[in-house]
C-alpha positions as CSV (number, residue, x, y, z in Angstrom):
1,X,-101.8,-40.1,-19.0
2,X,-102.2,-40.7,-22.9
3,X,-101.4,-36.9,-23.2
4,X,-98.2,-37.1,-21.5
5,X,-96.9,-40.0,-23.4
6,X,-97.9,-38.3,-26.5
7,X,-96.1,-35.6,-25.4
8,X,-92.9,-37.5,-24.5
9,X,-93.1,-39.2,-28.1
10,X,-93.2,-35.9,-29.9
11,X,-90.3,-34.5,-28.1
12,X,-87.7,-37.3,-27.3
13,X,-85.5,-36.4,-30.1
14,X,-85.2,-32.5,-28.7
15,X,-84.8,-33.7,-25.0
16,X,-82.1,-36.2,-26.6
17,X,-80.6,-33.6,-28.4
18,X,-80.5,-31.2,-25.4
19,X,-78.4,-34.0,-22.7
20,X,-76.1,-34.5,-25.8
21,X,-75.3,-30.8,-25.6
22,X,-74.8,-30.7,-22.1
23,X,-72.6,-34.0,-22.0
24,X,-70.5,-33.0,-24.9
25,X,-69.9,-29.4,-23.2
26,X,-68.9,-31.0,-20.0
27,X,-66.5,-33.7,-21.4
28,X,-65.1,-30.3,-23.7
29,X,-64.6,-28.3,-20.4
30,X,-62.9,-31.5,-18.4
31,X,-60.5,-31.8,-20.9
32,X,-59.8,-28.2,-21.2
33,X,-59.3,-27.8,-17.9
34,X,-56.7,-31.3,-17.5
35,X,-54.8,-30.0,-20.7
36,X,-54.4,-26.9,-19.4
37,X,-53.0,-28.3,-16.2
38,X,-50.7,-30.8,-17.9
39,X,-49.3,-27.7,-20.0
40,X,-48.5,-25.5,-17.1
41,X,-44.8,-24.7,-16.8
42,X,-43.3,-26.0,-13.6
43,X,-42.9,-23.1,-10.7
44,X,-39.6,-24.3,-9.3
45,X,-37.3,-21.3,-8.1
46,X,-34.1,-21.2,-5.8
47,X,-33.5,-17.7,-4.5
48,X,-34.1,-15.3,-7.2
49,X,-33.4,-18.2,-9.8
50,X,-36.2,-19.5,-11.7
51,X,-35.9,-22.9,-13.1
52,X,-39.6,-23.6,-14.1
53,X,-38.2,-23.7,-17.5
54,X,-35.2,-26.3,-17.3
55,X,-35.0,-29.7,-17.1
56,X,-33.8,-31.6,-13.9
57,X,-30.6,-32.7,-15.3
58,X,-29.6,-28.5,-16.2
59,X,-30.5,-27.7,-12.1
60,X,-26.5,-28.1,-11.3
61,X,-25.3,-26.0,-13.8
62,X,-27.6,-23.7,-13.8
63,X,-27.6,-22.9,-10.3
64,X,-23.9,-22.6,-9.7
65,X,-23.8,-20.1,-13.1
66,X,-26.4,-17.9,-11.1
67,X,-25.2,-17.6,-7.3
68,X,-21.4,-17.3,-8.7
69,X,-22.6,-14.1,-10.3
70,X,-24.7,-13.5,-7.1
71,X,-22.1,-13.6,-4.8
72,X,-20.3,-11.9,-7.1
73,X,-22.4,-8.4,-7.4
74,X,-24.2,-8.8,-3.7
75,X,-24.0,-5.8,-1.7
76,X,-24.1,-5.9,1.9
77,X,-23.4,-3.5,4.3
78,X,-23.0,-3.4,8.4
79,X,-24.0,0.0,9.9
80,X,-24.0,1.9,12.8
81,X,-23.6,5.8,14.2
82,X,-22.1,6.5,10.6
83,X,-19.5,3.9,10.6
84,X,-20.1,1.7,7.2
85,X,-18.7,-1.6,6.9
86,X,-19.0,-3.5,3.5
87,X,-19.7,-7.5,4.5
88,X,-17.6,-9.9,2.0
89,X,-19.4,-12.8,0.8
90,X,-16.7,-15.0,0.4
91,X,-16.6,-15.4,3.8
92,X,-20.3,-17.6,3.4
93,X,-19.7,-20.8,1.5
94,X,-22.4,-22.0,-1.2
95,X,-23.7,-25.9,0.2
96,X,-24.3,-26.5,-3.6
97,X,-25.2,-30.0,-2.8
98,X,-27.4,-29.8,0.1
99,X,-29.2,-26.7,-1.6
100,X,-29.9,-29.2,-4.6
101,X,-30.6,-32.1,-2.6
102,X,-33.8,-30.4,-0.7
103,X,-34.6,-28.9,-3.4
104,X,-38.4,-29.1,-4.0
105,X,-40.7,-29.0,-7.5
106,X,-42.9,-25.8,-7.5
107,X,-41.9,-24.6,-4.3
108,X,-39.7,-21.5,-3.8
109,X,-36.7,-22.8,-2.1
110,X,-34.1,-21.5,-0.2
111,X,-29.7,-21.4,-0.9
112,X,-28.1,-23.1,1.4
113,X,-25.2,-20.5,2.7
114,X,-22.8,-21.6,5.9
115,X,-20.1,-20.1,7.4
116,X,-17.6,-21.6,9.4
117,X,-16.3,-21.2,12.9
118,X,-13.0,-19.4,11.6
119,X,-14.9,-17.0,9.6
120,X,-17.0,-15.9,12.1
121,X,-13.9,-15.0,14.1
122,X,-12.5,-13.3,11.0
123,X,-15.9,-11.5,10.8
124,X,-15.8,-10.5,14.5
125,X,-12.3,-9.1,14.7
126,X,-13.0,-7.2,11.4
127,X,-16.3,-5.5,13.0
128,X,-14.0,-4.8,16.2
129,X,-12.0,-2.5,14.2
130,X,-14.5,-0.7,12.9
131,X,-17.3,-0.4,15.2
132,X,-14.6,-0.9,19.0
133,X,-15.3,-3.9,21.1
134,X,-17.3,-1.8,23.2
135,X,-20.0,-1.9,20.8
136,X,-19.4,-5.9,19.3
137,X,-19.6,-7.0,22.8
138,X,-22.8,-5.9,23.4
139,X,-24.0,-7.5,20.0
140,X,-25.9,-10.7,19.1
141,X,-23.5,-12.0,16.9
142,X,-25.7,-15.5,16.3
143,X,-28.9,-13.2,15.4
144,X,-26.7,-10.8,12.9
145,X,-25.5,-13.9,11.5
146,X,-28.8,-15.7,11.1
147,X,-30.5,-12.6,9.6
148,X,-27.5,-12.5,6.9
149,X,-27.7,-16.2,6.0
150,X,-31.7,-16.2,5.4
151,X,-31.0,-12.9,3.0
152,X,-28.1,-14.8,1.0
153,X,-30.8,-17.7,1.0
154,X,-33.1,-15.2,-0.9
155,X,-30.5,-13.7,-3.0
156,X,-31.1,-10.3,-1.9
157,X,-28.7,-8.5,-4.2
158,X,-27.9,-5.5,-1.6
159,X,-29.0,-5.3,1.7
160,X,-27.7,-2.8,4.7
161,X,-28.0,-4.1,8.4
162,X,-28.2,-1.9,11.5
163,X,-26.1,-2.9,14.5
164,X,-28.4,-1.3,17.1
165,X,-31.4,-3.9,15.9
166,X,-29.1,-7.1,17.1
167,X,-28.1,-5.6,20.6
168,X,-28.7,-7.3,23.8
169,X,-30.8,-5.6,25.9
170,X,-28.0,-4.1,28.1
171,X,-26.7,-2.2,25.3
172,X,-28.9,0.5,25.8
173,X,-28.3,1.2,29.7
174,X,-24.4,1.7,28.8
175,X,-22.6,4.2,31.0
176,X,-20.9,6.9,28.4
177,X,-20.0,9.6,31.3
178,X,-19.8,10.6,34.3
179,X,-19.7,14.0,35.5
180,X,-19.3,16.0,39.2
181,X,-21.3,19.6,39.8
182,X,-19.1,20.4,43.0
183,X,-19.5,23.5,45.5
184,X,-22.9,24.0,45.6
185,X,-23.4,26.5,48.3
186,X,-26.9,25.8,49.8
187,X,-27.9,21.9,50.8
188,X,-30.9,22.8,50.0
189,X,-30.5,23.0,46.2
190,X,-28.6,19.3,46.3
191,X,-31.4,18.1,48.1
192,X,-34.1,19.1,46.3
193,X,-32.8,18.9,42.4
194,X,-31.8,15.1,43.8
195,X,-35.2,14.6,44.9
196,X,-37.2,16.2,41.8
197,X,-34.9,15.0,39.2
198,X,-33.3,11.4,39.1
199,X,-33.4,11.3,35.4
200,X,-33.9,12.9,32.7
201,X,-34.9,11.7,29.1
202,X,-33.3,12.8,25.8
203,X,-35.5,11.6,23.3
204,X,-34.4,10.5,19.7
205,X,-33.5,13.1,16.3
206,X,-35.2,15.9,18.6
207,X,-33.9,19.4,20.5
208,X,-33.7,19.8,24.1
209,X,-35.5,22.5,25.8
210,X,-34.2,22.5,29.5
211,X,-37.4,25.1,30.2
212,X,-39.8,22.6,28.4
213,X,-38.8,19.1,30.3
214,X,-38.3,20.7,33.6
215,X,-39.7,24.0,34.2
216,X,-43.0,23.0,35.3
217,X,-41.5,21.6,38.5
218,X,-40.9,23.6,42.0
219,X,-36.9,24.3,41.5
220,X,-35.9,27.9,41.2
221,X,-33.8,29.8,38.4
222,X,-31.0,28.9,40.5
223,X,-31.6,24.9,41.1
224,X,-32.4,25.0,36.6
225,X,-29.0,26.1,36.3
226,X,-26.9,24.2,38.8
227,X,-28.6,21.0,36.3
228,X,-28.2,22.9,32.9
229,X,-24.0,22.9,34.0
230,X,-24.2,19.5,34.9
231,X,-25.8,18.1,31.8
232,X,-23.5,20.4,29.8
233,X,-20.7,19.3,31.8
234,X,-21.6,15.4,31.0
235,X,-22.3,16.1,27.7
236,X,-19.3,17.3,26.2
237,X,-18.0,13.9,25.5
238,X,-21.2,13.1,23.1
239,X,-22.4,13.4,19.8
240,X,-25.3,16.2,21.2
241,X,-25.0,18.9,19.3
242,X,-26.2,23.0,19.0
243,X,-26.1,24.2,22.7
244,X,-27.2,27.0,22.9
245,X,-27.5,28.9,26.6
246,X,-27.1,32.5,28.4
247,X,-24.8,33.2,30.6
248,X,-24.1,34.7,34.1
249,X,-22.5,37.8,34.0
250,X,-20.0,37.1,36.8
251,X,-19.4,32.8,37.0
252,X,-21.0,30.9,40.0
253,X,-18.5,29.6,42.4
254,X,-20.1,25.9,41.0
255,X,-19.6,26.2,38.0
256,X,-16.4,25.2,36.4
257,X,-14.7,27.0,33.9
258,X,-16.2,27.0,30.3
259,X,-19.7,25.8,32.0
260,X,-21.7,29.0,32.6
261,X,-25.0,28.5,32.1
262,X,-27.6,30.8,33.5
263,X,-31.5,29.8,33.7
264,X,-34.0,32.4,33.7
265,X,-37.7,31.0,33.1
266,X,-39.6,34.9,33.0
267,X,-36.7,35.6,30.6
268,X,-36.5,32.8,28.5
269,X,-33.1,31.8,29.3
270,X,-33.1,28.2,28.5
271,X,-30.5,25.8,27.6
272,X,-31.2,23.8,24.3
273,X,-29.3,21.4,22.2
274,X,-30.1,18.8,19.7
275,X,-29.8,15.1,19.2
276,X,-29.1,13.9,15.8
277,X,-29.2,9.5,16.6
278,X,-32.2,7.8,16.5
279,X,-31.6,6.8,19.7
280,X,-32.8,8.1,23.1
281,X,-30.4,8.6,25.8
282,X,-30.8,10.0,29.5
283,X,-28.6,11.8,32.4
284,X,-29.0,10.5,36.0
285,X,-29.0,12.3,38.6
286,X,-27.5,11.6,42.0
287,X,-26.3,13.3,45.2
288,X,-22.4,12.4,46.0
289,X,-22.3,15.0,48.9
290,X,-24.3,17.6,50.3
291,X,-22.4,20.2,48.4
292,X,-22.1,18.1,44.9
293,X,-24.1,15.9,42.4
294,X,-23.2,13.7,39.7
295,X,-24.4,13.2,36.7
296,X,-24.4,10.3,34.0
297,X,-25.0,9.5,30.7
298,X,-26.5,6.5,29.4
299,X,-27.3,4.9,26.7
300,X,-26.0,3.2,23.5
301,X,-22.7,2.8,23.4
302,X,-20.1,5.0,20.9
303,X,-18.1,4.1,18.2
304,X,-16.1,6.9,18.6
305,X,-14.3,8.0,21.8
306,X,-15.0,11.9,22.4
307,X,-13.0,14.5,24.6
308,X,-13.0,17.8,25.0
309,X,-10.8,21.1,25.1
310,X,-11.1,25.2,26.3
311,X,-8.7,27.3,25.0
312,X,-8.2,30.6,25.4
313,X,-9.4,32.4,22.6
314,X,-9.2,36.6,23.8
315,X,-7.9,38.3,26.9
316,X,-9.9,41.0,27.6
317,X,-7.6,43.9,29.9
318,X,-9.5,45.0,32.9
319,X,-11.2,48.5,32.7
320,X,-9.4,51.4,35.2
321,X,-11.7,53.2,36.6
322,X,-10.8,56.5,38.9
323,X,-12.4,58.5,41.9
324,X,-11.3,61.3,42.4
325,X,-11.6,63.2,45.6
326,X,-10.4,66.1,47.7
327,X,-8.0,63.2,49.5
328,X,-7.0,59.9,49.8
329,X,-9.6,58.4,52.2
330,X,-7.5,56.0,53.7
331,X,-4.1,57.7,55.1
332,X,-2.4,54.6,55.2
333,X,-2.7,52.7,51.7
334,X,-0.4,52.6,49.1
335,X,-0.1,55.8,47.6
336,X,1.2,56.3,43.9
337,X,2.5,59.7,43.0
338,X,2.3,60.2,39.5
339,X,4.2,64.1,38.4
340,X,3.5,65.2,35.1
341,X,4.2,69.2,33.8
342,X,0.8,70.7,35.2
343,X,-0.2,68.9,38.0
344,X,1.0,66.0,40.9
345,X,-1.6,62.9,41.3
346,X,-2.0,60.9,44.3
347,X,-3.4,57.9,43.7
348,X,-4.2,54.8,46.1
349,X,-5.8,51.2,44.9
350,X,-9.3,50.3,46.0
351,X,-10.2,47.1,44.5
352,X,-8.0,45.3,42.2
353,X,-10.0,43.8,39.4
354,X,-9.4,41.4,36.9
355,X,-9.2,40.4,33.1
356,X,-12.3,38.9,31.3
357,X,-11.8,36.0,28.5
358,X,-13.2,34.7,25.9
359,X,-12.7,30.6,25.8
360,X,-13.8,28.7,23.3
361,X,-14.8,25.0,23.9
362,X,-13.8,22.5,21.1
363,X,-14.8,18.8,21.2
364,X,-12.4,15.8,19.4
365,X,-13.8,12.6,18.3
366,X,-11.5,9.8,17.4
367,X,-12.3,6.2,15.5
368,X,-10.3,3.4,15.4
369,X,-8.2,4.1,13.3
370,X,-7.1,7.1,15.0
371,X,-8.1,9.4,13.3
372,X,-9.3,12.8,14.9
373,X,-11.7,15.3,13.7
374,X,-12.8,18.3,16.0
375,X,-16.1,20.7,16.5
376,X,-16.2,24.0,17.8
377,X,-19.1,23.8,20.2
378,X,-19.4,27.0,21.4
379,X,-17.6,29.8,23.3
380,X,-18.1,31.4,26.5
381,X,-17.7,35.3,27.4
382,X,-16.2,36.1,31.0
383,X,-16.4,40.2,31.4
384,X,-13.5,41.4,32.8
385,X,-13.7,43.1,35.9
386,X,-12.6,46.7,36.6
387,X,-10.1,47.7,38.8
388,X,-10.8,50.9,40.9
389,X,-8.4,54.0,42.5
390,X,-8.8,57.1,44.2
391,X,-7.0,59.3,43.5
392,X,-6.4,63.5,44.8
393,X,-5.0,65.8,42.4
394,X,-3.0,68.8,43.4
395,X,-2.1,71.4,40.5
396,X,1.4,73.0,40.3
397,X,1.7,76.6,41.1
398,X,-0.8,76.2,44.0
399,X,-2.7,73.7,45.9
């Protein structure tokens, strides 16, 4: 005991000196730590506008200097299928005094935008006239709207919106066309594409292969092609693109003129095409009679309204062809007697043939302001058919 209070004694001034260290180091980082809290800037911002450095009374005119130059150089832009409308921001009104009013110290904060009830049908009717009421009715105007006034609250200085994200859900299941695949010989093809095939899926920015979606399934060469001619058929008044296909060499009695598309899986006769949208689209399938099926397209709806023309691009003359025998086999047809200087032809018709074409098969796309471009889609080759005589020749100066 006597050595420890000896001890203590011979060292109370160090152990003194060492909790006057430690105090004077804490008090030195406490007051560190408040000045350097007191001397923080504030972190008040509004938008994109930082007002950590201004006094409360400067907020007012500070503010309405930065969003008039905001809504001044904003750029924001409504698209959809290629169609680009350029949104004016005059038609939002600055609530300077409610945005100031909630404002809050070392917060961000958000502008107060509005728009009123007669802007909105200002904005509607101008979105009609570019994009058709087709599309506009299918739209969520109140969700298009709401995204815009949170972005202005931000002060996004450019922004582009896409129609297709604000449609209702029925947008997508829109009816674009409707096509017919008529005299088709044997019910048992309608019967059996209608019971395979209801639809058929066109998947976004991707080609078609015909061979690829459908050829694994039990329907013939002749079944493949009766759909290729009705999907071609429906569509024609699209946006699809590239088609690319075989033909018969003599057109099936179902297939209308400038659809010839001919199907031949060991071949590799497919029927392709491409679809540049991001958006997928399918073709229904249904049977109207036992001889026809119709086809539709669905999906999003078109800004554009599209048609379709074949015109006759080359007549191709029928080929004579001639048989010539000892007589004319039948005694009573038609006999042309043709004399030149050596020799007197007899010549009777067999089969009368025909003259092949060459159509070509344009598609028209017009906006709404009327104005009309066209594509050449493809063309289409029908061979002309030869026309056949007999024909006996008897040489002058003897028989």
């Amino acid at each position: 005991m006597k050595n420890f209070i000896s001890y203590f004694k011979r060292n109370i001034y160090f152990m003194v000196s060492i909790i006057t260290v430690i105090i004077a180091s804490l008090f030195a980082i406490t007051m560190f730590i408040v000045n350097d809290i007191s001397n923080q800037p504030a972190q008040t911002t509004l938008g994109s506008i930082y007002l950590g450095g201004h006094e409360s009374s400067q907020y007012s005119s500070v503010v309405t200097n930065e969003i008039n130059m905001f809504v001044t150089q904003a750029n924001y832009e409504i698209e959809y299928q290629d169609e680009i409308y350029v949104l004016p921001i005059d038609l939002y009104k600055f609530e300077k005094d409610e945005t100031l009013n909630s404002l809050v110290d070392d917060q961000k904060n958000q502008v107060i935008f509005s728009m009123s009830d007669e802007n909105k049908i200002i904005l509607e009717t101008e979105l009609e006239s570019i994009f058709s009421s087709k599309v506009i009715n299918l739209l969520d105007m109140d969700k298009l709207n709401d995204q815009i006034l949170t972005d202005l609250g931000q002060m996004l200085s450019r922004k582009q919106y896409h129609l297709d994200a604000y449609f209702i859900d029925l947008a997508y299941e829109t009816e674009l066309n409707k096509e017919n695949i008529s005299l088709i010989p044997l019910l048992e093809d309608t019967n059996k594409i209608a019971a395979n095939v209801q639809s058929i899926e066109i998947l976004p920015k991707s080609q078609f292969s015909l061979i690829e979606t459908l050829g694994m399934m039990d329907l013939n060469n002749e079944q493949l092609s009766i759909i290729a001619n009705g999907m071609l058929k429906v569509l024609m008044k699209s946006h699809m693109n590239g088609f690319t296909f075989e033909t018969y060499p003599e057109s099936p009695v179902w297939a209308p003129n400038g659809f010839n598309v001919r199907i031949l899986k060991v071949n590799g006769y497919d029927f392709t095409f491409f679809n540049p949208y991001d958006f997928g689209y399918k073709i229904e399938i249904d049977k109207l009679t036992d001889s026809s099926l119709t086809f539709t397209l669905i999906g999003v709806p078109y800004v554009v309204s599209y048609d379709f023309t074949i015109t006759l691009k080359t007549i191709i003359p029928s080929e004579q062809i001639y048989i010539t025998k000892d007589a004319i086999s039948d005694p009573l047809a038609d006999v042309i007697i043709i004399e030149t200087e050596t020799e007197t032809i007899y010549r009777a018709l067999q089969t009368l043939g025909s003259d092949g074409k060459i159509v070509d098969v344009t598609r028209t796309s017009t906006n709404n302001e009327g104005i009309t471009t066209s594509l050449k889609l493809y063309d289409v080759l029908y061979p002309d058919e030869p026309t056949i005589y007999e024909q006996y020749i008897v040489e002058k100066g003897g028989a």
